[in-house]
PDB file with one MODEL, atoms N, CA, C and O in Angstrom:
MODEL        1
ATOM      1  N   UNK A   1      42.439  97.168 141.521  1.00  0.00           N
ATOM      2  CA  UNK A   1      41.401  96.191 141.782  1.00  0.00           C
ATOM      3  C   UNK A   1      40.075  96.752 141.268  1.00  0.00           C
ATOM      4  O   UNK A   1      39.613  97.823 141.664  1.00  0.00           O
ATOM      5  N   UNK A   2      39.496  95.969 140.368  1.00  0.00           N
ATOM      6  CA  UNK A   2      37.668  96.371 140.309  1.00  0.00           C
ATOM      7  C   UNK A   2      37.317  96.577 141.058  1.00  0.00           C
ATOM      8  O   UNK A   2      37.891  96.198 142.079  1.00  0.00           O
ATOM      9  N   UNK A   3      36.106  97.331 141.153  1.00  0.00           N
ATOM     10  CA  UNK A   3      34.949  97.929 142.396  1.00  0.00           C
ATOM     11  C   UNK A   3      34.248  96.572 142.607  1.00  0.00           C
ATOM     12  O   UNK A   3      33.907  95.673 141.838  1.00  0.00           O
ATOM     13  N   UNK A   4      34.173  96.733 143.753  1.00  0.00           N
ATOM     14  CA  UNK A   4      33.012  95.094 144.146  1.00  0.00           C
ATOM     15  C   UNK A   4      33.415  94.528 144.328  1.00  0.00           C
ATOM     16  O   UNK A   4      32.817  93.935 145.226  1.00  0.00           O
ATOM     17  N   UNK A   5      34.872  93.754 143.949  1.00  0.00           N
ATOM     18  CA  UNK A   5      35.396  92.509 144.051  1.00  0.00           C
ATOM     19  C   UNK A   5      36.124  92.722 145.374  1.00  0.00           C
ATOM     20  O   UNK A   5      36.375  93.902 145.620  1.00  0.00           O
ATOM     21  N   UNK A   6      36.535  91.772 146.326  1.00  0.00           N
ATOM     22  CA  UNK A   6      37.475  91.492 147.258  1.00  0.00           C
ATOM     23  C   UNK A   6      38.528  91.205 146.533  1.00  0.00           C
ATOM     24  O   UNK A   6      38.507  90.825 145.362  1.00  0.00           O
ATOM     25  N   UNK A   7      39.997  91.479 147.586  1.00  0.00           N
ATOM     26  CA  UNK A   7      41.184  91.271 147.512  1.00  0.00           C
ATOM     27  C   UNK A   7      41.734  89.941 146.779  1.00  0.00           C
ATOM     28  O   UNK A   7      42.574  89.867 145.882  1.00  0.00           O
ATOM     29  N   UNK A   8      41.042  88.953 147.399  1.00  0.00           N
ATOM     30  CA  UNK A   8      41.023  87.542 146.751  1.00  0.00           C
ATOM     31  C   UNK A   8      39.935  87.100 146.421  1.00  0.00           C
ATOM     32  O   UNK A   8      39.134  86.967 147.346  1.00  0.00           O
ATOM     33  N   UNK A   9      39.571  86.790 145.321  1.00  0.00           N
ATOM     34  CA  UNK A   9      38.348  86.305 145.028  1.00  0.00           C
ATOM     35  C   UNK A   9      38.678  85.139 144.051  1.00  0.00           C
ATOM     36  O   UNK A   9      39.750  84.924 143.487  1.00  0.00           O
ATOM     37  N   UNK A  10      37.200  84.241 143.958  1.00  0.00           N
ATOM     38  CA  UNK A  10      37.715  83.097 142.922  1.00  0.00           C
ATOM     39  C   UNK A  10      36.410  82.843 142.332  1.00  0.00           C
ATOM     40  O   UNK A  10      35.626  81.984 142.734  1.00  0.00           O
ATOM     41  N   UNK A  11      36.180  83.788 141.167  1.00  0.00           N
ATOM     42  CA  UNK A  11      35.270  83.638 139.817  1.00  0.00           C
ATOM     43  C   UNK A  11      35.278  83.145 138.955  1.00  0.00           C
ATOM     44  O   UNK A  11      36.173  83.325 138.129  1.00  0.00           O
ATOM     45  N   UNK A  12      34.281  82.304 138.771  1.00  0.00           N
ATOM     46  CA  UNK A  12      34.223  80.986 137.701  1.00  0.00           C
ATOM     47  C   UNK A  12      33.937  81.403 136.294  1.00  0.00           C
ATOM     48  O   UNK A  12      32.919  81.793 135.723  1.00  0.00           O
ATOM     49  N   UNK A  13      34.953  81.230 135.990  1.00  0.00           N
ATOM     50  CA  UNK A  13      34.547  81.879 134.073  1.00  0.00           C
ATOM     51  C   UNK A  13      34.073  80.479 133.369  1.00  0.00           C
ATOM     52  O   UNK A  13      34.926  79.598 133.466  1.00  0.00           O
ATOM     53  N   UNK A  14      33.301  80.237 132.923  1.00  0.00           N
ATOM     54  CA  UNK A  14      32.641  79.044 131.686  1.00  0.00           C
ATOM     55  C   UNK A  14      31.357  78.990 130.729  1.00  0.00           C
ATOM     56  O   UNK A  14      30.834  80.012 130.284  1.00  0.00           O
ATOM     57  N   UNK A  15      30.948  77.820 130.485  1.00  0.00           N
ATOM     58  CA  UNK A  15      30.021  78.074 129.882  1.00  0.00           C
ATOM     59  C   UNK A  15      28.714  77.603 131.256  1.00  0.00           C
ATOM     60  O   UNK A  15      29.024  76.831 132.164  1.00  0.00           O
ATOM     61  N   UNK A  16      27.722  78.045 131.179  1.00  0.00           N
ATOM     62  CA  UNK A  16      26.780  77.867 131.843  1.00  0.00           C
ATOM     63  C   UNK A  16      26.126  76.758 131.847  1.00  0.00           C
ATOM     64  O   UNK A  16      25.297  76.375 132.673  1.00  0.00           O
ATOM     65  N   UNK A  17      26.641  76.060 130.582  1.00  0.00           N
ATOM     66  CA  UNK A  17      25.597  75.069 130.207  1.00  0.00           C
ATOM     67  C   UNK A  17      25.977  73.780 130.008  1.00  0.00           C
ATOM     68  O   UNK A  17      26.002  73.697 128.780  1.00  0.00           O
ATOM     69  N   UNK A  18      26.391  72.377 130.595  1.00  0.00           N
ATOM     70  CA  UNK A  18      26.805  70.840 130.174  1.00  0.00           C
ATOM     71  C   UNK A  18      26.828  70.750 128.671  1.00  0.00           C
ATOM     72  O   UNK A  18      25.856  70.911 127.933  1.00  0.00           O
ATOM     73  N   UNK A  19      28.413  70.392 128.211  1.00  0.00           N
ATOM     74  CA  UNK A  19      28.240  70.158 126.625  1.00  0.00           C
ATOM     75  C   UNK A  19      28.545  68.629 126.412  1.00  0.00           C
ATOM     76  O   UNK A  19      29.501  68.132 127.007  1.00  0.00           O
ATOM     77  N   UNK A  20      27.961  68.068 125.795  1.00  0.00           N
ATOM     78  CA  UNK A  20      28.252  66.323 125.812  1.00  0.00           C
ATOM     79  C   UNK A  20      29.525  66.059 125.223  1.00  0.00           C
ATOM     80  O   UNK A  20      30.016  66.473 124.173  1.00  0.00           O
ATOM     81  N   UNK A  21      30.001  65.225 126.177  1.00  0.00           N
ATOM     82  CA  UNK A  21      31.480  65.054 125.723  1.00  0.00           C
ATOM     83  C   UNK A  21      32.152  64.696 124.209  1.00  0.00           C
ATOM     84  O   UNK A  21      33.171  65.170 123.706  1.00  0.00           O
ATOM     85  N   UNK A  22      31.019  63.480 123.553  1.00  0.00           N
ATOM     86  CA  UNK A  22      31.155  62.597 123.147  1.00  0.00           C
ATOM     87  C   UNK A  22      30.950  64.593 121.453  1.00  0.00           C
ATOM     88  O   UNK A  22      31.673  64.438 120.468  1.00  0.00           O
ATOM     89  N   UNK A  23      30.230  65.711 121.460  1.00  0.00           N
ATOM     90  CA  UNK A  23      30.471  66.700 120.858  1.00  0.00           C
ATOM     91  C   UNK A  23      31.914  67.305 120.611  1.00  0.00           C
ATOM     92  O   UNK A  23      32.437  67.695 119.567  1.00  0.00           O
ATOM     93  N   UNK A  24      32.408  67.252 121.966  1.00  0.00           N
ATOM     94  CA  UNK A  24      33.612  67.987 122.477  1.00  0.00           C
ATOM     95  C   UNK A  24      34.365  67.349 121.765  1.00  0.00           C
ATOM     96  O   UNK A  24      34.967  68.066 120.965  1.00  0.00           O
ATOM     97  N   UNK A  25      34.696  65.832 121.682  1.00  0.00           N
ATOM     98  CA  UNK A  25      36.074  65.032 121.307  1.00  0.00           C
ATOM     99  C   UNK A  25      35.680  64.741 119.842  1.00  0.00           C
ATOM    100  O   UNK A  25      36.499  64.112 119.172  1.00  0.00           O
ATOM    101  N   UNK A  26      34.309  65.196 119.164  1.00  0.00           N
ATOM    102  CA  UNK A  26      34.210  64.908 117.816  1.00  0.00           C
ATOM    103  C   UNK A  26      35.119  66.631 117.464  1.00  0.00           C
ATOM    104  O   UNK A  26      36.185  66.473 116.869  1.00  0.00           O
ATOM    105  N   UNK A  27      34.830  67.798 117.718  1.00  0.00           N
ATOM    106  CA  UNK A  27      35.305  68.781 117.522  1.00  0.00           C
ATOM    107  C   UNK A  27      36.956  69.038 117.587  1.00  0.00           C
ATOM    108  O   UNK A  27      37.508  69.641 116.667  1.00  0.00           O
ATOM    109  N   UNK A  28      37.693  68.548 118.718  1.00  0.00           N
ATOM    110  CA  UNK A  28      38.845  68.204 118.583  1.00  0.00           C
ATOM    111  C   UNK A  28      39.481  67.078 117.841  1.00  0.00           C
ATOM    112  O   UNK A  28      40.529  67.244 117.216  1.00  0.00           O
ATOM    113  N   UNK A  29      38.978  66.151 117.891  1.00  0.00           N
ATOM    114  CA  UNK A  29      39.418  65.151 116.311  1.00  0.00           C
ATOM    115  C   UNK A  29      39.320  66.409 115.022  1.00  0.00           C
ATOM    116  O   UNK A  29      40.393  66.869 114.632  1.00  0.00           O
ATOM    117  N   UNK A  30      38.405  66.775 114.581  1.00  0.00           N
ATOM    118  CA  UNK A  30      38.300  67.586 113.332  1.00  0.00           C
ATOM    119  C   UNK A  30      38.819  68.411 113.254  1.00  0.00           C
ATOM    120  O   UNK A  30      39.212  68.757 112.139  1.00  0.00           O
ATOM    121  N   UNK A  31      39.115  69.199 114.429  1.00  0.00           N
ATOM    122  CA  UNK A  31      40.362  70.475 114.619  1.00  0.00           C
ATOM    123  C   UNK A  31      41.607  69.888 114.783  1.00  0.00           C
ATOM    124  O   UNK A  31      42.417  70.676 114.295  1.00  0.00           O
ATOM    125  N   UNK A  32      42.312  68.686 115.319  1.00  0.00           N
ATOM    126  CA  UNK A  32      43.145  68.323 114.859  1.00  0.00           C
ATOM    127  C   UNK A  32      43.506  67.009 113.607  1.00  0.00           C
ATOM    128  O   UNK A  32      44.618  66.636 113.233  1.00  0.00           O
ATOM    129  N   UNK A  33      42.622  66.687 113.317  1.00  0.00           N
ATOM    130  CA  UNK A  33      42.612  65.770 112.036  1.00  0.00           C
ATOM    131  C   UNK A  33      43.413  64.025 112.911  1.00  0.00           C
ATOM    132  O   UNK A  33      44.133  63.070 112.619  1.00  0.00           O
ATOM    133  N   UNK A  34      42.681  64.554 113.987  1.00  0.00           N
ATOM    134  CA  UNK A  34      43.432  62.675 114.799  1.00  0.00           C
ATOM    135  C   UNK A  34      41.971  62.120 114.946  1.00  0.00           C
ATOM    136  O   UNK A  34      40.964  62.803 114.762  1.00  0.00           O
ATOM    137  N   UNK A  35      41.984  60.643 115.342  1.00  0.00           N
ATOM    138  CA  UNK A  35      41.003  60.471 115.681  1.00  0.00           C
ATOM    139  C   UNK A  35      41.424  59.892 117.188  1.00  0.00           C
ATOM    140  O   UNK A  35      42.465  59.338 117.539  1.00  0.00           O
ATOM    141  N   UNK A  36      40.280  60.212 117.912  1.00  0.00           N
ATOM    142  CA  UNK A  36      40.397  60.113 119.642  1.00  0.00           C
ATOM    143  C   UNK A  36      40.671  58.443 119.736  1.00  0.00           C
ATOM    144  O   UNK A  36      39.987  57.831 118.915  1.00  0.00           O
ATOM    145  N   UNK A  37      41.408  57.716 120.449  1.00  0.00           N
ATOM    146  CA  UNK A  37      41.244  56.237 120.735  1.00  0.00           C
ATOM    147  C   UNK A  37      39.912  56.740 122.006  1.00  0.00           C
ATOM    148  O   UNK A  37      39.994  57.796 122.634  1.00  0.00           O
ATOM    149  N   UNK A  38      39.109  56.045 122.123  1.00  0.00           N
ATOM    150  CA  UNK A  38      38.262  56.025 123.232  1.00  0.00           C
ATOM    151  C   UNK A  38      38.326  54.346 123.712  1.00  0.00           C
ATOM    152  O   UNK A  38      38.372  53.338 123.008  1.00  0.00           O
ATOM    153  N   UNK A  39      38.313  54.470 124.897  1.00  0.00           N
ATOM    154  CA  UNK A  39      37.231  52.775 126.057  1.00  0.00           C
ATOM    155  C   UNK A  39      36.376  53.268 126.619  1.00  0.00           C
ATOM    156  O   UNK A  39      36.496  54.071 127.545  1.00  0.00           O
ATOM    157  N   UNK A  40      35.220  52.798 126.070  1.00  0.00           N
ATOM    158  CA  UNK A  40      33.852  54.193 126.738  1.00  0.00           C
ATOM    159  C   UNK A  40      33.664  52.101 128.122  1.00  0.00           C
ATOM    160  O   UNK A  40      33.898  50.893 128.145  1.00  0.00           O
ATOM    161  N   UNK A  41      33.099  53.255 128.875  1.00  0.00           N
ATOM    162  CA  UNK A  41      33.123  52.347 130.050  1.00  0.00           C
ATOM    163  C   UNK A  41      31.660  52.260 130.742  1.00  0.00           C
ATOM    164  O   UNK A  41      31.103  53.057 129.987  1.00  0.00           O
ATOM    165  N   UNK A  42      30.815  51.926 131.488  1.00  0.00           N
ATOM    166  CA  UNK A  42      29.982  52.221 131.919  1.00  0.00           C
ATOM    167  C   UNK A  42      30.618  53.160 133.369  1.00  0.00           C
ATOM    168  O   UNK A  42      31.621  53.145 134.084  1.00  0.00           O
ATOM    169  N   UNK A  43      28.803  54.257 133.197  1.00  0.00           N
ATOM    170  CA  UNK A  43      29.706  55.065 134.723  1.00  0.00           C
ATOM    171  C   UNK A  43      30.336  54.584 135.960  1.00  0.00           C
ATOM    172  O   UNK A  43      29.848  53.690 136.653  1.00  0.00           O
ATOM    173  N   UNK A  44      31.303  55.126 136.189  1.00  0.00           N
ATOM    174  CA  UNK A  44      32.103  54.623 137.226  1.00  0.00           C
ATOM    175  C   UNK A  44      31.470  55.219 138.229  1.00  0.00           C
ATOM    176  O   UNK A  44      30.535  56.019 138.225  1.00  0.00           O
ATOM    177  N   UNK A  45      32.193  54.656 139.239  1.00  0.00           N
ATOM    178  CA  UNK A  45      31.867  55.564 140.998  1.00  0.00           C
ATOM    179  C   UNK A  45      32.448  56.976 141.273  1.00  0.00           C
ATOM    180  O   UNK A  45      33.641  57.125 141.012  1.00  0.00           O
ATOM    181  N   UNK A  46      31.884  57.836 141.676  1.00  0.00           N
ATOM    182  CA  UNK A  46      32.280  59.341 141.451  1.00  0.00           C
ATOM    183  C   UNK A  46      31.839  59.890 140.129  1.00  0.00           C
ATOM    184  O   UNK A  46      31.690  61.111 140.188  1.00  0.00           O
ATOM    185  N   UNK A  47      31.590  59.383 138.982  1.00  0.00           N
ATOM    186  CA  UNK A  47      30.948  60.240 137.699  1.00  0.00           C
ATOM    187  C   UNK A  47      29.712  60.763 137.919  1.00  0.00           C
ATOM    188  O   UNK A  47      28.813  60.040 138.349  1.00  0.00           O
ATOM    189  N   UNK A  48      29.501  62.158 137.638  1.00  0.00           N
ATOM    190  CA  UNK A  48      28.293  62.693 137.258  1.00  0.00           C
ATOM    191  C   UNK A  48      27.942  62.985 135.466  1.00  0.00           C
ATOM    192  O   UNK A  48      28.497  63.105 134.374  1.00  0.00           O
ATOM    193  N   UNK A  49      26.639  62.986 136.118  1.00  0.00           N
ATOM    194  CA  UNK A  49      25.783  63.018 134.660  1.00  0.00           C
ATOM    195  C   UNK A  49      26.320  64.208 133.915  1.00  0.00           C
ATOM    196  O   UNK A  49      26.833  64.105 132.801  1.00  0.00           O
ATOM    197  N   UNK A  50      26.207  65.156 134.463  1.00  0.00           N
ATOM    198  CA  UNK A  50      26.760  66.866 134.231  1.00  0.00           C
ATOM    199  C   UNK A  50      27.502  67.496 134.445  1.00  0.00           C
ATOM    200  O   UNK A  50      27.405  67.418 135.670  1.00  0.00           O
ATOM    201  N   UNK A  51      28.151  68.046 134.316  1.00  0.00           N
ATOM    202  CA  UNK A  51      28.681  69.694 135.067  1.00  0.00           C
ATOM    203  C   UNK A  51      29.123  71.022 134.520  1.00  0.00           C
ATOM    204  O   UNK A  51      30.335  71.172 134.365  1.00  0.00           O
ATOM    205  N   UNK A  52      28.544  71.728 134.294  1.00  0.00           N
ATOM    206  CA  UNK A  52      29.113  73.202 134.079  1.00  0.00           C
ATOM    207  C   UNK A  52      29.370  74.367 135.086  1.00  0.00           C
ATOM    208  O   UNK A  52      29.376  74.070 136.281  1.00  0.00           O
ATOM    209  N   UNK A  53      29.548  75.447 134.781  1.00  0.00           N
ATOM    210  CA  UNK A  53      30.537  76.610 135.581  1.00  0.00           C
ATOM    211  C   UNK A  53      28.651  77.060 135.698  1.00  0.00           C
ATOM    212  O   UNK A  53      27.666  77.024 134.961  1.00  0.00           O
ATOM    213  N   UNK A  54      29.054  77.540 137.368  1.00  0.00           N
ATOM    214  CA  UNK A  54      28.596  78.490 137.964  1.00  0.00           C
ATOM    215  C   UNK A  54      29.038  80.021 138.064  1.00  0.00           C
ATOM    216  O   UNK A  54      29.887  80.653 138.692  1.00  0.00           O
ATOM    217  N   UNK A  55      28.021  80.305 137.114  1.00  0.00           N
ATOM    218  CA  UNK A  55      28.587  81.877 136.564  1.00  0.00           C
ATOM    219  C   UNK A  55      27.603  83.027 137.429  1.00  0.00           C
ATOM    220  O   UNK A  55      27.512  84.097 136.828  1.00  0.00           O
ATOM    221  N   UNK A  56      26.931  82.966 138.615  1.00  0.00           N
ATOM    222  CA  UNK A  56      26.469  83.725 139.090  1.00  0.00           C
ATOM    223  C   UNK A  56      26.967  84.737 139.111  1.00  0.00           C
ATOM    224  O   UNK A  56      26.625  85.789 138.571  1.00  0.00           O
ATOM    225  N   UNK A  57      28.474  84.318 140.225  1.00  0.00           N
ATOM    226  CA  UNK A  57      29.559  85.545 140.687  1.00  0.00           C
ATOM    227  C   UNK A  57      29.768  86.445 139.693  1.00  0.00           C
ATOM    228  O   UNK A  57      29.646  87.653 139.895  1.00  0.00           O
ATOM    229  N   UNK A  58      30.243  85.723 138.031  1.00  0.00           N
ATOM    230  CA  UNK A  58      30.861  86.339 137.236  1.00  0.00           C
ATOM    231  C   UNK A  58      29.667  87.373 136.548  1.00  0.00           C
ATOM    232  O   UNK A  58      29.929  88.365 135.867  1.00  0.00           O
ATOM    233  N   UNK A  59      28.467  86.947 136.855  1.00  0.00           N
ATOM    234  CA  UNK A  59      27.442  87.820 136.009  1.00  0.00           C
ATOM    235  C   UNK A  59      27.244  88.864 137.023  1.00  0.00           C
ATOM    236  O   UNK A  59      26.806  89.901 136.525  1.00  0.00           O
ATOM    237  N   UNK A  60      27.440  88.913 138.365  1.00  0.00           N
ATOM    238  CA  UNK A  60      26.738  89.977 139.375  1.00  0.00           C
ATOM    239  C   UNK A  60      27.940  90.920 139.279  1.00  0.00           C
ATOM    240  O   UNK A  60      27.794  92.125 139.072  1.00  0.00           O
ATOM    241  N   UNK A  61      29.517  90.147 139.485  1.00  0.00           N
ATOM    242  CA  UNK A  61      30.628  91.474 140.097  1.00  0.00           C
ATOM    243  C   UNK A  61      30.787  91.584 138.495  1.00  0.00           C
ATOM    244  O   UNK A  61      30.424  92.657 138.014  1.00  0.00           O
ATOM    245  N   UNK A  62      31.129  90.912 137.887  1.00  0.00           N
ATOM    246  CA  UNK A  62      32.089  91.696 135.981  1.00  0.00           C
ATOM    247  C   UNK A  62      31.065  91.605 135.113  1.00  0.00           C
ATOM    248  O   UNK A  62      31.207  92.002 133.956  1.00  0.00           O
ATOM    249  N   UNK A  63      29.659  90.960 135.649  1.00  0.00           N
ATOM    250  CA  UNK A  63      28.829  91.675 134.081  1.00  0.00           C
ATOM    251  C   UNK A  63      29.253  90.272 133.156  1.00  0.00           C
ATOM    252  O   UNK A  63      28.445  90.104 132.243  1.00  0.00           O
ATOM    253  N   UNK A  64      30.046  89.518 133.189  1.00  0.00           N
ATOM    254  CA  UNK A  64      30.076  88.474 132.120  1.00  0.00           C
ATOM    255  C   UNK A  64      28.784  87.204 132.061  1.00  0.00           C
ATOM    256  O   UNK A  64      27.972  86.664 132.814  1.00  0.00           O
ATOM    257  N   UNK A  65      29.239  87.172 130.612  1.00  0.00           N
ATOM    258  CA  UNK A  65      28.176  86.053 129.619  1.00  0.00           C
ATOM    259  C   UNK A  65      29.037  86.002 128.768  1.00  0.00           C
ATOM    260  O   UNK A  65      29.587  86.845 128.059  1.00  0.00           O
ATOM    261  N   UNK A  66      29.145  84.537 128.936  1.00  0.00           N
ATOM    262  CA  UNK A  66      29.505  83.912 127.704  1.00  0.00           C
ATOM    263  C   UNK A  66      28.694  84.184 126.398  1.00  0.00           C
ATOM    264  O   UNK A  66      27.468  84.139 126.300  1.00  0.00           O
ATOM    265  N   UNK A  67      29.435  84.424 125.583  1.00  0.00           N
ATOM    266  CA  UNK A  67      29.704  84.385 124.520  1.00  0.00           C
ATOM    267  C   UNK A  67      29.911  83.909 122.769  1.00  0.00           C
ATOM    268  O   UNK A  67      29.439  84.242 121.682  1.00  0.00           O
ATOM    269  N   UNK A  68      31.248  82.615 123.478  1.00  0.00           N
ATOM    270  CA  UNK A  68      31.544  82.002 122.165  1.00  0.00           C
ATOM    271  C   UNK A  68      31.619  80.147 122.286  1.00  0.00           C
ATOM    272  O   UNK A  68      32.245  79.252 122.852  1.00  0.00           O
ATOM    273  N   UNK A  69      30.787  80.317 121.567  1.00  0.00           N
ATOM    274  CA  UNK A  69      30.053  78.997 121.128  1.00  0.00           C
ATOM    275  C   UNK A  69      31.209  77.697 121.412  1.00  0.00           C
ATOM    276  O   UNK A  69      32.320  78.179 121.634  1.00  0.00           O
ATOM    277  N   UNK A  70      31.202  76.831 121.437  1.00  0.00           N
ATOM    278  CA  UNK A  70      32.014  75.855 121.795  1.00  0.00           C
ATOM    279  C   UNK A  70      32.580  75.488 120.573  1.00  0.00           C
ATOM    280  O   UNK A  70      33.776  75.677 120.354  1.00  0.00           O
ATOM    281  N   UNK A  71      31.583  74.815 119.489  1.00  0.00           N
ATOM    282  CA  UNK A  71      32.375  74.827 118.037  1.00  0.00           C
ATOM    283  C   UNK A  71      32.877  75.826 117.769  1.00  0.00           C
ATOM    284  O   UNK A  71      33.466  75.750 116.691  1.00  0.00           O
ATOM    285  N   UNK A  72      32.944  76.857 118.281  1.00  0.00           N
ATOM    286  CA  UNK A  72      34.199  78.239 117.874  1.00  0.00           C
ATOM    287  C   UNK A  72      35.077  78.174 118.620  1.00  0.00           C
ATOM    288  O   UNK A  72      36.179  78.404 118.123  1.00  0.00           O
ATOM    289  N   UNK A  73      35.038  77.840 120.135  1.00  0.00           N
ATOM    290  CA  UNK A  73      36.069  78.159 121.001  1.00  0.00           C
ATOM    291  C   UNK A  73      36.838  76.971 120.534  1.00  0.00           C
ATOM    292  O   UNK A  73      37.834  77.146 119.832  1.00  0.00           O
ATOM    293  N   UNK A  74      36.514  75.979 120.816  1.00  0.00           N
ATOM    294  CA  UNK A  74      38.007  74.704 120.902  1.00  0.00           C
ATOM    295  C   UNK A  74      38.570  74.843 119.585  1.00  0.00           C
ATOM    296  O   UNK A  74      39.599  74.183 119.431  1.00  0.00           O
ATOM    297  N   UNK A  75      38.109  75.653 118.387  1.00  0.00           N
ATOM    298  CA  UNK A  75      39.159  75.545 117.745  1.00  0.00           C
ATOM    299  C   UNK A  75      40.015  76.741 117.527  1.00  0.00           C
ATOM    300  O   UNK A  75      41.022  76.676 116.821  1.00  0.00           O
ATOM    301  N   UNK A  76      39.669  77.726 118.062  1.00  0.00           N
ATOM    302  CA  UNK A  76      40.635  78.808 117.981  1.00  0.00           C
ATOM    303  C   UNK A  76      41.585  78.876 119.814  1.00  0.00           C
ATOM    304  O   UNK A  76      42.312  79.841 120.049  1.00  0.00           O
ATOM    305  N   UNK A  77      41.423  77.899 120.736  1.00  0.00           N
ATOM    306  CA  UNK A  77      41.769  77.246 121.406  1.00  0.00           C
ATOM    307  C   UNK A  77      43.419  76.579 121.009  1.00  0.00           C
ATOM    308  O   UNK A  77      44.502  76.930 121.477  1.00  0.00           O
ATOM    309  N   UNK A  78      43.145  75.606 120.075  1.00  0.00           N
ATOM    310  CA  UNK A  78      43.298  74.795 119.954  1.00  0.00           C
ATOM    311  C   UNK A  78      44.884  75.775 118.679  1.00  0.00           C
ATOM    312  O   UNK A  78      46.102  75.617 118.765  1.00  0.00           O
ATOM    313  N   UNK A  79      44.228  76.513 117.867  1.00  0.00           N
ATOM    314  CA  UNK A  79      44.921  77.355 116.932  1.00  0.00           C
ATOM    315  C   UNK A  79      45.916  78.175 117.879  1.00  0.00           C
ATOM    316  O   UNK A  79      47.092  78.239 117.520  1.00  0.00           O
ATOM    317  N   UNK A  80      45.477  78.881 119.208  1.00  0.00           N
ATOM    318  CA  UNK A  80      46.210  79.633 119.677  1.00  0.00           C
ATOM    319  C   UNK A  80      47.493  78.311 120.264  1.00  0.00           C
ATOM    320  O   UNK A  80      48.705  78.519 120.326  1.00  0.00           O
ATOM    321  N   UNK A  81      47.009  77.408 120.518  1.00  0.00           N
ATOM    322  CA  UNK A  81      47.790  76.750 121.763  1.00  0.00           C
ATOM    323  C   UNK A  81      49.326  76.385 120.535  1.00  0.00           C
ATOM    324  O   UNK A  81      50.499  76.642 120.805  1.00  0.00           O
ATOM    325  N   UNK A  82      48.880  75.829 119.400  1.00  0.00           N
ATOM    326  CA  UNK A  82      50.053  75.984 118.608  1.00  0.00           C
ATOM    327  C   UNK A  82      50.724  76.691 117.859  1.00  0.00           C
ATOM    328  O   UNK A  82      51.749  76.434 117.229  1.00  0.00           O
ATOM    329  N   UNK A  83      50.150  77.558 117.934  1.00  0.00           N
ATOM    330  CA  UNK A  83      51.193  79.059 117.664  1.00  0.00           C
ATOM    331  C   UNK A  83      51.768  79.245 119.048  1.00  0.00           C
ATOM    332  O   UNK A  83      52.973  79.118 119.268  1.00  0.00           O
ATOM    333  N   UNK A  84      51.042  79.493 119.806  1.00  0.00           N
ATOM    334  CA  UNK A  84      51.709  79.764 121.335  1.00  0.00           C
ATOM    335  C   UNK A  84      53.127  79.555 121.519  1.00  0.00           C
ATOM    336  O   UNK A  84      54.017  80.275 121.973  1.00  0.00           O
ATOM    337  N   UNK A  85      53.098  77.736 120.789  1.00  0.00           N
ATOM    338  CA  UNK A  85      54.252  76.748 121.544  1.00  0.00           C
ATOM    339  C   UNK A  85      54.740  76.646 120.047  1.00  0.00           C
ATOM    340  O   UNK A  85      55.804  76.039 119.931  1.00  0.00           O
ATOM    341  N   UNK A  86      54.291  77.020 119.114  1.00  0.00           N
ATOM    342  CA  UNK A  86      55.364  76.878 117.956  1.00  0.00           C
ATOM    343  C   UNK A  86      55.508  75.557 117.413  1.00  0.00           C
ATOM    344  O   UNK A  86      56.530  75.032 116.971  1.00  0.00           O
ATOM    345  N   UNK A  87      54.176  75.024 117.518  1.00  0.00           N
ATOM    346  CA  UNK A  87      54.417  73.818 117.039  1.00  0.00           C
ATOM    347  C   UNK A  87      53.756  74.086 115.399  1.00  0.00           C
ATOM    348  O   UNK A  87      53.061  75.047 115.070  1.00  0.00           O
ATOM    349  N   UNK A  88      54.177  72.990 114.553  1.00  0.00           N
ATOM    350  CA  UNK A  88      53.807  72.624 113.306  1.00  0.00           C
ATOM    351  C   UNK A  88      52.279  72.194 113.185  1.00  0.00           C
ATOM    352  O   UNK A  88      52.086  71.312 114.022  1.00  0.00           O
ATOM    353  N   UNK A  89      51.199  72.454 112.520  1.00  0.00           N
ATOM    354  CA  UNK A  89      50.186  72.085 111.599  1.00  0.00           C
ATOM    355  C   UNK A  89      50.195  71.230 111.030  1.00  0.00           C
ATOM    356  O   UNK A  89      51.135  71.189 110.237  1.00  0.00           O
ATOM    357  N   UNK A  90      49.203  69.976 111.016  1.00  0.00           N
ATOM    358  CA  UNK A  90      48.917  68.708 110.365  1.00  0.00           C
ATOM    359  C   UNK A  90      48.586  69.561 109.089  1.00  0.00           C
ATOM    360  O   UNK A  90      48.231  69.005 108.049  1.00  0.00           O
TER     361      UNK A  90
ENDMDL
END
């Protein structure tokens, strides 16, 4: 076990910062060469405007900061997940 941490603990690894969705699903269309069907809707009940990871914990007990950029992550994400599973490349 690391120093500092308790037995069970539950540390939020992410990015710190709200990335707009409408970025996110242009990046995965282009990393996989599909294009998203969307029904964009007006907000429903229960939607928030935002949300990202609360990285306090992770910056005080392990010292982490993110890192890698979102246009980098989802596609080497995205690269690992089909090698992983052995699937074929568009």
């Amino acid at each position: 076990m690391a120093p500092g941490l308790d037995i069970y603990e539950i540390i939020n690894l992410g990015n710190h910062r709200a990335e707009e969705l409408q970025r996110v699903i242009g990046i995965l269309e282009s990393e996989l060469k599909l294009k998203a069907e969307q029904n964009l809707l007006p907000i429903q009940p229960g939607d928030v405007p935002a949300t990202y990871a609360d990285i306090a914990r992770a910056r005080t007990k392990l010292g982490f900061e993110p890192l890698t950029p979102i246009d980098v992550g989802i596609p080497r994400f995205v690269q690992w997940y089909f090698a992983y599973h052995r699937l074929p490349r568009r």
